[in-house]
LOVEXLUM-675213 format. One line per 3 residues: number of its first residue (from 1); their letters; for each residue x, y, z of N, C-alpha, C. Coordinates in steps of 0.2 Angstrom, whole numbers, m for minus. Example, Ala and Ser with C-alpha at 12.3 -4.5 7.8 and 13.67 -1.06 7.14 Angstrom:
residues 2
1	AS	66,m28,39,62,m22,39,66,m16,39; 64,m11,35,68,m5,36,64,0,39
//
This chain:
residues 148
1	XXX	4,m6,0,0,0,0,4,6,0; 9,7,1,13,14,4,17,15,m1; 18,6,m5,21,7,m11,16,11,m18
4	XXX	13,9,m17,6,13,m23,8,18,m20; 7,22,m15,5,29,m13,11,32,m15; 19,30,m14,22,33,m16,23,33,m25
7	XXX	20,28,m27,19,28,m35,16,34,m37; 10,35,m33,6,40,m35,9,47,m35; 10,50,m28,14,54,m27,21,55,m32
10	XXX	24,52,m33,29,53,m38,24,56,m45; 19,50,m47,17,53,m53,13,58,m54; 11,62,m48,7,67,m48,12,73,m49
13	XXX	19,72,m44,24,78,m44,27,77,m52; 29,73,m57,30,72,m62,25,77,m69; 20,75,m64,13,78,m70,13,87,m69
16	XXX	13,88,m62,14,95,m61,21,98,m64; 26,97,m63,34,98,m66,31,99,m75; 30,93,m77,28,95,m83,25,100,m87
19	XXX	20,101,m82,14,106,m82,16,113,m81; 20,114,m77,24,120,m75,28,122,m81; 34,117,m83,37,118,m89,32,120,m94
22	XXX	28,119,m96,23,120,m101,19,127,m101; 20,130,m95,20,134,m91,25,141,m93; 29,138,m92,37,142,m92,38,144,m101
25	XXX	37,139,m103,39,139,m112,35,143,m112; 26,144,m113,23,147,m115,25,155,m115; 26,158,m107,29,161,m106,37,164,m108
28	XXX	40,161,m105,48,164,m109,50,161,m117; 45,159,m122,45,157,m127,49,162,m130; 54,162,m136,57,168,m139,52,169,m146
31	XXX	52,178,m146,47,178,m152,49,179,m159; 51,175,m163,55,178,m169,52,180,m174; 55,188,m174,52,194,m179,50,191,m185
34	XXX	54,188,m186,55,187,m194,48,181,m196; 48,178,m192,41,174,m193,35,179,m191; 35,183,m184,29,187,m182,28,191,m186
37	XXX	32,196,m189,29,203,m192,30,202,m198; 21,200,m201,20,197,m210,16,205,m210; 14,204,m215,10,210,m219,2,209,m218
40	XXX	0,213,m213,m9,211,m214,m14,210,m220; m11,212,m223,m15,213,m231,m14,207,m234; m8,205,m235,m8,199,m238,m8,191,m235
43	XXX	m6,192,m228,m5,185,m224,m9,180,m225; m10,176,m224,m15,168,m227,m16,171,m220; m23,166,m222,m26,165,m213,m25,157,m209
46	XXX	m22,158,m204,m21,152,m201,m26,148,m202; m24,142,m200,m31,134,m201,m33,135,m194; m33,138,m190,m34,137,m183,m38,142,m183
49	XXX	m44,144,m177,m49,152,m177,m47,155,m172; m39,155,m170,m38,160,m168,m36,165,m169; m39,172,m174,m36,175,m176,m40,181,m178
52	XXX	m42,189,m179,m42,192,m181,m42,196,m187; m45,199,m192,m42,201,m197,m48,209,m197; m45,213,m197,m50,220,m198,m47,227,m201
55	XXX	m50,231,m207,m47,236,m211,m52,243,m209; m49,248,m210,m54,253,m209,m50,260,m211; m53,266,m213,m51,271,m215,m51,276,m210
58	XXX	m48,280,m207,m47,284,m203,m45,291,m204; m49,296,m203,m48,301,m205,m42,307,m202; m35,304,m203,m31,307,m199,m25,305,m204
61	XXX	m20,308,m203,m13,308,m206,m11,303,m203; m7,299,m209,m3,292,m208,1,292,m200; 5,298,m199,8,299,m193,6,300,m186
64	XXX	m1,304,m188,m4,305,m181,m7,299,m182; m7,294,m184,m12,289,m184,m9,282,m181; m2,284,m184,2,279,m183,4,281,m172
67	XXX	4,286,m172,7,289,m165,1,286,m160; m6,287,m163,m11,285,m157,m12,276,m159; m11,275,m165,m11,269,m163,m5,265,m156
70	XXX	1,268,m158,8,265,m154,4,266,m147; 2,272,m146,2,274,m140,m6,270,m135; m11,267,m141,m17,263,m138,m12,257,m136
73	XXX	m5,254,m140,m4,246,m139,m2,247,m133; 3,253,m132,7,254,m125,4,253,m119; m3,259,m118,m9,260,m115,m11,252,m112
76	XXX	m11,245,m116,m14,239,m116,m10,233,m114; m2,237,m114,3,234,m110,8,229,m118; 6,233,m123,6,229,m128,15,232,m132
79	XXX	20,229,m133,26,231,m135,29,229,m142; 31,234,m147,33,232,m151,37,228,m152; 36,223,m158,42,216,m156,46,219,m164
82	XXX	43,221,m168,46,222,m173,44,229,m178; 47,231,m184,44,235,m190,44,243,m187; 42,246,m190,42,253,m189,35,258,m188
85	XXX	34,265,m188,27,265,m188,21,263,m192; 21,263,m200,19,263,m203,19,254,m205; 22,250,m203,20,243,m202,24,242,m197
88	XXX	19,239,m193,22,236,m185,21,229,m182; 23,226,m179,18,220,m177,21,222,m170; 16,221,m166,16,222,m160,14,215,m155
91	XXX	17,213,m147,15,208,m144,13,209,m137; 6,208,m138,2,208,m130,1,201,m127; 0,201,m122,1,194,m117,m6,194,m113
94	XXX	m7,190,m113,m14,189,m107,m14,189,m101; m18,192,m98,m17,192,m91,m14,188,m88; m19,183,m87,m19,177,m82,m11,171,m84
97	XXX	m11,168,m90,m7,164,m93,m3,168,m95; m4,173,m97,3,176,m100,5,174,m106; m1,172,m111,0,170,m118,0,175,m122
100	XXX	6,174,m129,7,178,m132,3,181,m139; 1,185,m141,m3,187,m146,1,193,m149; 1,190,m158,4,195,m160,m1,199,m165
103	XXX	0,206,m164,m4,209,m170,0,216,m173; 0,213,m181,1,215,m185,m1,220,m188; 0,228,m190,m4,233,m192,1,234,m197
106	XXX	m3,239,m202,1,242,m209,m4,250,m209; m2,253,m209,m4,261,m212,m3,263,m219; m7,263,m220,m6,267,m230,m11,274,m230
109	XXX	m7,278,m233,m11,283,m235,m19,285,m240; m23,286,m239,m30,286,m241,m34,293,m245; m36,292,m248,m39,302,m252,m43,304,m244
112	XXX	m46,298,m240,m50,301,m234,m47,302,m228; m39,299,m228,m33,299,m222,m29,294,m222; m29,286,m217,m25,283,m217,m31,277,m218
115	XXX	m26,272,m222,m30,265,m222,m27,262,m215; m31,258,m211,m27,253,m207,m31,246,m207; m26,240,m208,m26,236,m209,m22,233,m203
118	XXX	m27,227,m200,m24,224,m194,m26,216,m194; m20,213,m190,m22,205,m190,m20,205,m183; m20,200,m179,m20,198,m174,m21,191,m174
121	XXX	m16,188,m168,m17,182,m171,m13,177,m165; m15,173,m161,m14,170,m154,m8,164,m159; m3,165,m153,1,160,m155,2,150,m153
124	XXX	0,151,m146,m4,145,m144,m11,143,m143; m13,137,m145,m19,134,m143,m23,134,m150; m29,133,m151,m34,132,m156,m38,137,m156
127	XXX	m41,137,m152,m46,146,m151,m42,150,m148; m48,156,m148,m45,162,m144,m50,165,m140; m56,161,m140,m62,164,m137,m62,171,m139
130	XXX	m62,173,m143,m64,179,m144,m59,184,m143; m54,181,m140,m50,190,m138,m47,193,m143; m43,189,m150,m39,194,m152,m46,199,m158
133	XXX	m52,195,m159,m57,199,m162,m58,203,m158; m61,205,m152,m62,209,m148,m57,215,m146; m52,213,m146,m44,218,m148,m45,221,m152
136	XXX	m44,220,m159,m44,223,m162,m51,228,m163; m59,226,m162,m64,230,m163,m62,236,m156; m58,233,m151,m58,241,m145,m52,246,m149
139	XXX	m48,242,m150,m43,248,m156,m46,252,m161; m50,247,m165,m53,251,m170,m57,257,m168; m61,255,m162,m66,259,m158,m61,265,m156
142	XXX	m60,265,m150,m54,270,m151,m52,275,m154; m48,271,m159,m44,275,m163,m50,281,m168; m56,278,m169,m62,281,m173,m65,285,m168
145	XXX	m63,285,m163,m65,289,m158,m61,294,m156; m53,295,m157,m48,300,m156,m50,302,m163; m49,299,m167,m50,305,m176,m56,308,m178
148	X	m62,308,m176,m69,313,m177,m69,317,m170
//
């Protein structure tokens, strides 16, 4: 009997270790630019639904447009991982797990101001439950909110 107990306890502190590790990766996982920051306009969409895709016109100059966006990502805890203003991909984490979501902007100029084009898109797991859709609709809110 004490010997099962100790089997069990072993394989419970095994499973947790594991758990943790998986843990740790998701979090200290390294982000590489070069795979993160695609172009929203043309990137394929993932086979998985976790991901976002939204365009919209903004009646502001590329630069004030590009500044209040930076300054919404900041605001949300969110850091540029790569790109410049006018194409960025920026990476936000989730509260609780601390999972990483990238999103990808482009700024073009428009006869009516600035086009913006955004992807967002969860790097682990199958769904997203909605966040990085909802992400991007508070940005877009926002930002249509600071240009009228």
């Amino acid at each position: 009997m004490a010997r099962m107990a100790m089997m069990f306890w072993g394989l419970l502190a095994l499973v947790l270790a594991l758990a943790l590790a998986a843990l740790l990766w998701v979090r200290l996982a390294p982000s590489d630019p070069v795979r993160w920051h695609v172009d929203p306009a043309t990137v394929p969409e993932p086979s998985t639904p976790n991901f976002a895709r939204r365009e919209a016109i903004f009646p502001l100059p590329p630069a004030e447009l590009a500044a209040r966006l930076q300054a919404l990502a900041t605001a949300e805890g969110a850091e540029r991982l790569a790109g410049d203003a006018r194409h960025a991909t920026f990476i936000a984490r989730s509260r609780l797990m601390r999972y990483p979501d990238y999103i990808s902007v482009r700024l073009e100029p428009a006869p009516e101001g600035t086009r913006l084009i955004a992807f967002s898109r969860s790097r682990f797991g199958h769904g997203d439950m909605g966040v990085n859709r909802a992400r991007l609709k508070r940005w877009f809110a926002a930002l249509d909110g600071a240009g009228r």
